[in-house]
C-alpha positions as CSV (number, residue, x, y, z in Angstrom):
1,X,0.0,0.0,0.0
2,X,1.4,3.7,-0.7
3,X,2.0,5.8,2.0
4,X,-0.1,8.6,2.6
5,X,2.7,11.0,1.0
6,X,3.1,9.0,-1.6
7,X,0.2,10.1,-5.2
8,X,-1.4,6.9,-7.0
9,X,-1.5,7.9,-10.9
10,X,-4.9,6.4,-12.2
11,X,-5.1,5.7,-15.5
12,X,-8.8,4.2,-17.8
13,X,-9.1,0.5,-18.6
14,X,-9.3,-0.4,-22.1
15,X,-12.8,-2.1,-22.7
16,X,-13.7,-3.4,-26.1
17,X,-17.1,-4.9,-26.8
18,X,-17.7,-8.5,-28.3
19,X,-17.0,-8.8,-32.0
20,X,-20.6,-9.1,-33.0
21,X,-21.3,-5.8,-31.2
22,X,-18.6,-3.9,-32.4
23,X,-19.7,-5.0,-36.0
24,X,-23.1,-4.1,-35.2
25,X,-22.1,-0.4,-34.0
26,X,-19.8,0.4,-36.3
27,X,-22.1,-0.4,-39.4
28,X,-24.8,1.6,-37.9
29,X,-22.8,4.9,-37.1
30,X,-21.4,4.4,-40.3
31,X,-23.8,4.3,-42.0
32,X,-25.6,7.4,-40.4
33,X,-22.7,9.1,-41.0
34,X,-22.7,8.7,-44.8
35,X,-26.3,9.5,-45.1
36,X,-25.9,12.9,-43.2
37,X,-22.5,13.7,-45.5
38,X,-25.0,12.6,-48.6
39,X,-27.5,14.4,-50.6
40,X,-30.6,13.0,-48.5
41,X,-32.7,15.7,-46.9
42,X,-31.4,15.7,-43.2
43,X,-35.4,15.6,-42.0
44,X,-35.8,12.5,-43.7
45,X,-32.3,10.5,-42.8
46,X,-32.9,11.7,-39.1
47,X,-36.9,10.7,-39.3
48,X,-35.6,7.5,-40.6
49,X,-33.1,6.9,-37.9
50,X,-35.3,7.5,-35.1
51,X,-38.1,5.4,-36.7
52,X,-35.7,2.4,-36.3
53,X,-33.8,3.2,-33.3
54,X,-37.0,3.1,-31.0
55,X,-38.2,-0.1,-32.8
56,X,-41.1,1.7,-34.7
57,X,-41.1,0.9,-38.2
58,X,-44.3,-1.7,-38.2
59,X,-46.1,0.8,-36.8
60,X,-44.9,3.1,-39.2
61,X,-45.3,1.2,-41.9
62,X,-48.8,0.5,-41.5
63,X,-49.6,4.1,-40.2
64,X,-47.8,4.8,-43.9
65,X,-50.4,2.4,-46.0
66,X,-53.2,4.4,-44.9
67,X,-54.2,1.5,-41.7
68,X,-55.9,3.2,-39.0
69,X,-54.0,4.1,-36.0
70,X,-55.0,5.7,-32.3
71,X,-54.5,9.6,-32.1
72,X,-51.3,8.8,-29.5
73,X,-49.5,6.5,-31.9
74,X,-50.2,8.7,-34.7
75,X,-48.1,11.7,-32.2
76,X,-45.4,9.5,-31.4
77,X,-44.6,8.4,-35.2
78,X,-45.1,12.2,-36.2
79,X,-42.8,13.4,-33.6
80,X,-39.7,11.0,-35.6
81,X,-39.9,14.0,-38.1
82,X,-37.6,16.8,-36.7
83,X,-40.1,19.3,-38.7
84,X,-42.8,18.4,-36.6
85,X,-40.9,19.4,-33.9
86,X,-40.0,22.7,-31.8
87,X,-37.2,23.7,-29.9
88,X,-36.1,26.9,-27.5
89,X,-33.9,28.4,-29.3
90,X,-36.4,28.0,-32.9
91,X,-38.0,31.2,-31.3
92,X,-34.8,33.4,-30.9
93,X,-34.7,36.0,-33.5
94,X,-32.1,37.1,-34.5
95,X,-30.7,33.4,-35.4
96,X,-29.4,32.4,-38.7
97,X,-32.8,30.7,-39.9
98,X,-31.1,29.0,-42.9
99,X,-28.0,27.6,-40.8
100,X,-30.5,26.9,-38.0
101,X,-32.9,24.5,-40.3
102,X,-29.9,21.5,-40.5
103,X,-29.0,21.9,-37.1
104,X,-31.9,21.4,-35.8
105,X,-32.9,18.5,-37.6
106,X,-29.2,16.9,-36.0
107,X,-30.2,18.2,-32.4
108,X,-33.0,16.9,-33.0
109,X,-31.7,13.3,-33.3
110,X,-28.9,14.3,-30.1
111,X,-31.8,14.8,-28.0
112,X,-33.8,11.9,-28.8
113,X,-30.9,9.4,-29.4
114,X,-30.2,10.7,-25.6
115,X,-33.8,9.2,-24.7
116,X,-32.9,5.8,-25.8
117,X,-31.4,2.7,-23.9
118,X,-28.9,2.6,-26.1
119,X,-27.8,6.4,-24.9
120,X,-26.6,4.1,-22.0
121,X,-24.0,2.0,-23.9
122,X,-21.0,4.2,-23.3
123,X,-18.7,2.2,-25.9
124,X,-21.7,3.0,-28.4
125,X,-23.0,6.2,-27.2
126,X,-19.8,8.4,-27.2
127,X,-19.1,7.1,-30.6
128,X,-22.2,7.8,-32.0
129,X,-22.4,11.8,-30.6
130,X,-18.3,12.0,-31.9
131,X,-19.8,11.6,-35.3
132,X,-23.2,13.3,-35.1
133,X,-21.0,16.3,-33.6
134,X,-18.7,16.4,-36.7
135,X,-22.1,17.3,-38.9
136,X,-23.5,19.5,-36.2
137,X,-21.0,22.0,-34.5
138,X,-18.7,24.6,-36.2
139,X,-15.6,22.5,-35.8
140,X,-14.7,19.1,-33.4
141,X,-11.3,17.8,-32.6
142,X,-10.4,14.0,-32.0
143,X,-11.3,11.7,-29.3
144,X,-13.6,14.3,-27.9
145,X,-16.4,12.5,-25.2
146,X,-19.8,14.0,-24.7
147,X,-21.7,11.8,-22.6
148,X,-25.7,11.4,-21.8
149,X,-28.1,14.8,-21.6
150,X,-25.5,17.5,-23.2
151,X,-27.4,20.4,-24.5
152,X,-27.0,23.2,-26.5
153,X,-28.8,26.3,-27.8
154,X,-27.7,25.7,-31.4
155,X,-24.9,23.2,-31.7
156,X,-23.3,25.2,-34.7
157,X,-22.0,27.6,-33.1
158,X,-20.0,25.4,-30.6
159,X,-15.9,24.4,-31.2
160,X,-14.3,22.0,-29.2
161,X,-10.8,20.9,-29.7
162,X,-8.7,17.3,-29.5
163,X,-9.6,15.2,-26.0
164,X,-12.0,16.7,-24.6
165,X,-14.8,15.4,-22.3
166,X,-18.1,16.5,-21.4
167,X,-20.1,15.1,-18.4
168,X,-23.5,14.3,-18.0
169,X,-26.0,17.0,-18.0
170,X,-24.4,19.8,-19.1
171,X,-25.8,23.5,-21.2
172,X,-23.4,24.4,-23.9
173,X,-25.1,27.6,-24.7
174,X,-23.9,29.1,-28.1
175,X,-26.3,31.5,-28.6
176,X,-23.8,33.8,-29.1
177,X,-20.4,31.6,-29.8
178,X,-18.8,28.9,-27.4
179,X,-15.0,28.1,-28.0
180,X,-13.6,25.3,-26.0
181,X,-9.6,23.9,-26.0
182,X,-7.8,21.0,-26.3
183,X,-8.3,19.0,-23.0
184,X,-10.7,20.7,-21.3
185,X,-12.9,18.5,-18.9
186,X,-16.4,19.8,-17.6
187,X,-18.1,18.1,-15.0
188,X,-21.6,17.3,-14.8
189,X,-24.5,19.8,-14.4
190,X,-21.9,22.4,-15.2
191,X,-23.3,25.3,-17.5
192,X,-21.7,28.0,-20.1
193,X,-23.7,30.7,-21.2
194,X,-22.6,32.5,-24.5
195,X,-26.0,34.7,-24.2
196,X,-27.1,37.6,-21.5
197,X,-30.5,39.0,-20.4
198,X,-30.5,43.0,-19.8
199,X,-31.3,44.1,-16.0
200,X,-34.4,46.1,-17.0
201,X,-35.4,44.4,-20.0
202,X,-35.3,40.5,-20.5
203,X,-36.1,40.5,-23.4
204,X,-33.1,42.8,-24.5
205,X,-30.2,40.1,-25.1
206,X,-27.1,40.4,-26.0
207,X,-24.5,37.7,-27.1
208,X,-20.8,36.7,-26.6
209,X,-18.1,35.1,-27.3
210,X,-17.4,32.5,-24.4
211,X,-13.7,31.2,-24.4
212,X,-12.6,27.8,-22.4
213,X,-9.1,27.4,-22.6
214,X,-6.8,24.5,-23.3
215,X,-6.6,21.8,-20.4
216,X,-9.1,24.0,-18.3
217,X,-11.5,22.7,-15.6
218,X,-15.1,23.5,-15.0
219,X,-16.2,21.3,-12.2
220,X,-19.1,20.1,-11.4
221,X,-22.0,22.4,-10.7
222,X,-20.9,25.4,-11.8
223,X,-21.5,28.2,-13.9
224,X,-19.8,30.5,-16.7
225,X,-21.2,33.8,-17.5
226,X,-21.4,34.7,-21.2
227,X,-18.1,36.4,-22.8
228,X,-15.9,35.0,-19.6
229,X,-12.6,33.2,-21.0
230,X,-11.9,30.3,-18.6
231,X,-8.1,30.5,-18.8
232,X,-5.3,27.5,-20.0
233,X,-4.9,25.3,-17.2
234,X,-7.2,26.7,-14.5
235,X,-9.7,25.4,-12.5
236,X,-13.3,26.5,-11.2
237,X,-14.1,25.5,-8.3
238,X,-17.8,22.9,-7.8
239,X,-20.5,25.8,-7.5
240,X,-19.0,28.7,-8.2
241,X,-20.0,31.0,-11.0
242,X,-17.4,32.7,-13.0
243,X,-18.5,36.5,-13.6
244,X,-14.9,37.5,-15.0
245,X,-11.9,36.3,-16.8
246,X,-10.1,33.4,-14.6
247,X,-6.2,33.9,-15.2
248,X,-3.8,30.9,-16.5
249,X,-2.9,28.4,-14.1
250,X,-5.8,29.7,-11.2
251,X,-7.4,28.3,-9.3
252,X,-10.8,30.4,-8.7
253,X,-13.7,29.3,-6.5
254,X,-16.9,30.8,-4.9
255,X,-20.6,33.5,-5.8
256,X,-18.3,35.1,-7.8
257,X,-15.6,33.3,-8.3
258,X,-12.3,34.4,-7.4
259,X,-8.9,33.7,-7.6
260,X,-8.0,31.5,-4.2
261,X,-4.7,30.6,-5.7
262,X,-2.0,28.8,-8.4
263,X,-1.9,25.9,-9.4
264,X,1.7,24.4,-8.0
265,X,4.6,24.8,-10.1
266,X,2.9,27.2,-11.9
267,X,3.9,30.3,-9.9
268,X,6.5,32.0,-11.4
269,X,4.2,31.7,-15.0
270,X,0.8,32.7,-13.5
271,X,0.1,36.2,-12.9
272,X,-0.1,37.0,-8.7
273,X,-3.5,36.2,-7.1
274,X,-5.8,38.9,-6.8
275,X,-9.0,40.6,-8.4
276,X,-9.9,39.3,-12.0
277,X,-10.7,41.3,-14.8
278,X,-14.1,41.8,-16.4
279,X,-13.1,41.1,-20.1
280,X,-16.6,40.9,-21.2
281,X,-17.1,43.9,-23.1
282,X,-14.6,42.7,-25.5
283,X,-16.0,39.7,-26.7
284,X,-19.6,41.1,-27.6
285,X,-21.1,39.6,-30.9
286,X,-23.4,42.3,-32.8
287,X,-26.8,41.4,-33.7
288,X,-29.8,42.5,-34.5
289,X,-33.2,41.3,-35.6
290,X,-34.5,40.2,-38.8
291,X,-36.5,42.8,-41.0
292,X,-39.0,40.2,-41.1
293,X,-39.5,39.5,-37.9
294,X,-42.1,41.5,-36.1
295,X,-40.5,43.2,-32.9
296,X,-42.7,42.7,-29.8
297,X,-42.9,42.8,-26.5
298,X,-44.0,39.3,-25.1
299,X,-44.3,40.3,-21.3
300,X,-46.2,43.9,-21.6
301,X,-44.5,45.1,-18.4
302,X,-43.4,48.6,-17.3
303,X,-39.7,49.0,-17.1
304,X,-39.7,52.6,-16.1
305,X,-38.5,53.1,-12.4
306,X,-41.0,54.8,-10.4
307,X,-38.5,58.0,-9.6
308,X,-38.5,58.6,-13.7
């Protein structure tokens, strides 16, 4: 037994699957994969998909030949079809509607794969989201892991870079834009906001660039505020919400976070512990709402302070 000075290294088993099962899964993602890269409309490929992945397509079938089916089974078979669907972000306005179209038809099939057993097949279920987030966000480096319930506002506004991993339950909010690094683990329930609501106005938002740097740390629980660059090699803390920039190689914890110390060994590169800086303003992404899109107000309330 080590002593208790003494650090054990742990490392990850290597698990393979049978060879039946690994035939199975690889021929499936596969061929996904080449249907989504194809000509197909992406509605139908991800209609398709779904049809089969819940074990549906009798049903479907005869629904298809005109056989008469109950009102609920009829709803479940319609809701295959990502254009019979809705989601959040479908209602923001200023959004890039033709961009939007694709990737909602791939969250689509994210979201739902999610609600499947086979979500819970790690080997099969990383492997499957790898390749769906090759067609769905901006960019995506190697051996990345996303694992069950991951969410996102858009998905194609979202890089990631080479071995990165992504816990369960996590908002990647690109709403605005969300780059994260090379190496960068966030824990579970952890969420990054890209988009902010105005103090007076709600329903005045405004978007950002968020930046996670390479080999960074968001543990679990916690929150980043939209336009805050998590720097290289730091660390925030379980529940703690970063409001401002966290410096390389810091460590920053607590409602705001803030910088409790360095990293060891990293002293002499790190900048000194003290108050962070509110980058924010830097990292603003313009926009403005469609000439198309009829400009309301959805909550009717006064906004004018009383003493005005």
């Amino acid at each position: 037994m080590p002593s208790h000075a003494e650090h054990v290294v742990m490392t990850k088993r290597h698990v393979s699957l049978p060879i039946g099962a690994e035939e199975g899964l690889r021929t499936f993602i596969a061929e996904v994969d080449e249907r989504l890269a194809g000509s197909e409309d992406t509605c139908d490929v991800v209609e398709d998909v779904l049809i089969d992945l819940y074990g549906d397509r009798d049903a479907y079938e005869r629904w298809q030949s005109g056989e008469s089916i109950s009102p609920a089974t009829r709803v479940r078979l319609q809701g295959y079809d990502p254009c019979n669907s809705t989601l959040e972000s479908e209602y923001y306005a200023e959004k890039d509607e033709a961009t939007f179209q694709r990737s909602k038809h791939l969250q689509w099939l994210w979201r739902q794969f999610d609600a499947t057993p086979m979500a819970d097949n790690i080997e099969f279920a990383l492997r499957f989201r790898r390749m769906l987030a090759r067609h769905l966000f901006a960019d995506v480096g190697e051996d990345v892991r996303i694992f069950k319930d991951v969410t996102f506002s858009y998905g194609h506004n979202i890089t990631i870079g080479d071995n990165t991993v992504i816990h369960d339950d996590v908002h990647l909010d690109d709403r605005g834009k969300l780059t994260i690094g090379d190496r960068v683990s966030i824990s579970d329930d952890a969420h990054v906001y890209s988009h902010d609501h105005d103090v007076i106005d709600q329903t005045d938002v405004e978007n950002y660039h968020t930046i996670i740097e390479n080999d960074a740390r968001i543990t679990y629980d916690s929150m980043v505020r939209a336009g805050v660059r998590i720097g290289e090699n730091s660390i925030l803390a379980a529940k703690s919400i970063a409001q401002r920039d966290i410096p390389d190689h810091h460590i920053a914890a607590g409602t705001p976070a803030k910088s409790i110390r360095i990293k060891p060994g990293w002293e002499e590169t790190a900048k000194p512990v003290g108050e962070m800086i509110d980058n924010r303003d830097e990292r603003v992404i313009p926009s403005s709402v469609p000439d198309d899109v009829t400009v309301f107000d959805e909550f009717g309330r006064t906004r004018t302070p009383p003493t005005e």
